[in-house]
Structures are given as C-alpha cells and as structure tokens.
N, C-alpha and C positions, 0 to 999 in steps of 0.2 A: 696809205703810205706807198711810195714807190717800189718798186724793186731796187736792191743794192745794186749800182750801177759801178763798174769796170770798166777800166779803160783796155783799149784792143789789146795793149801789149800786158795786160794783167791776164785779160783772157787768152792769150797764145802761151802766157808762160804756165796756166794752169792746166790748159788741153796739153800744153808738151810736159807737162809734171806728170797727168795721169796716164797718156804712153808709157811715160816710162814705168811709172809703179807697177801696172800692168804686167810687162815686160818683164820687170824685174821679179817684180815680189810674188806676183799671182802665174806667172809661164805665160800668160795670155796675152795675144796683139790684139790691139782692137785699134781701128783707124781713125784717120779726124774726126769723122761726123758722129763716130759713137763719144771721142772727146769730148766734142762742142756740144754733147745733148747731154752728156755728165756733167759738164761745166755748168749749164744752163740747170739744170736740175739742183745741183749744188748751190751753187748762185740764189736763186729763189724759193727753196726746200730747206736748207740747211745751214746756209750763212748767216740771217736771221737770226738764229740761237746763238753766237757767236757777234756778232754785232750788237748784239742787246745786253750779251755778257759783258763786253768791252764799255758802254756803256754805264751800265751798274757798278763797275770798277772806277771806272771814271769818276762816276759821282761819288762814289766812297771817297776816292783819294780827296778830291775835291771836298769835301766835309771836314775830312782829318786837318787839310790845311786850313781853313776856317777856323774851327776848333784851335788849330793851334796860334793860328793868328787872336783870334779870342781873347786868349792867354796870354799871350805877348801885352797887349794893350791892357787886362787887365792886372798885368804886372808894373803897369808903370803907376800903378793908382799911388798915391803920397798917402803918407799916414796921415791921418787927421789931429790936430793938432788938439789941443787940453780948452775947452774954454771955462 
C-alpha cells in the first residue's frame, strides 16, 4: 500500500504546526528540515494507526446504518393474513 499522500499545503501547514508546538510547548526552535523530516516521519510511521482507526469507524458507522436500514425495510413486512 502506498504511503498516505498529502498535499503541499497539508504538509506546510503541518511543518508550520510543529514549529510552533516546539516553540511553544517544548522551549525548543527547531527549523524547516527538522519540520519536514518530522512530517515525513509522522506521515509514514504514525498516520497509518490513525488512518486505519478512521477507517474501522467508518465501517462501524457504515454497519449500524445498514442495520438500521435492515429494520426499516423489515418493518414494513404486512401481517399475514388468516388462511
């Protein structure tokens, strides 16, 4: 399966997210290319578990509506009549 692929401006807004957390939360500057290699790291180490969560939720919900379409339809069954 491929790597999860990202558009440019997904990855600039994640390298400029992790500046800032950096920055912010940890004291620490770290520059673009330690960004871009966290990103990349991130990207294909850790998205994965998160992509495949999202997924399996997916199908969940996807079941339940089935299930409940199911129901609907087996709601409209007609009572059988006396012979």
């Amino acid at each position: 399966m491929p790597a999860i692929q990202l558009s440019s401006a997904a990855r600039e807004a994640i390298r400029d997210a992790l500046i800032t957390y950096c920055r912010e939360e940890l004291d620490h500057d770290i520059g673009r290319l330690e960004a871009v290699l966290m990103t990349d790291f991130l990207t294909e180490e850790i998205a994965p578990f998160y992509y495949n969560q999202g997924l399996y939720d997916a199908q969940r919900a996807i079941d339940t509506r089935i299930d409940s379409l199911k129901d609907a339809v087996f709601d409209l069954e007609q009572p059988k009549g006396i012979l």
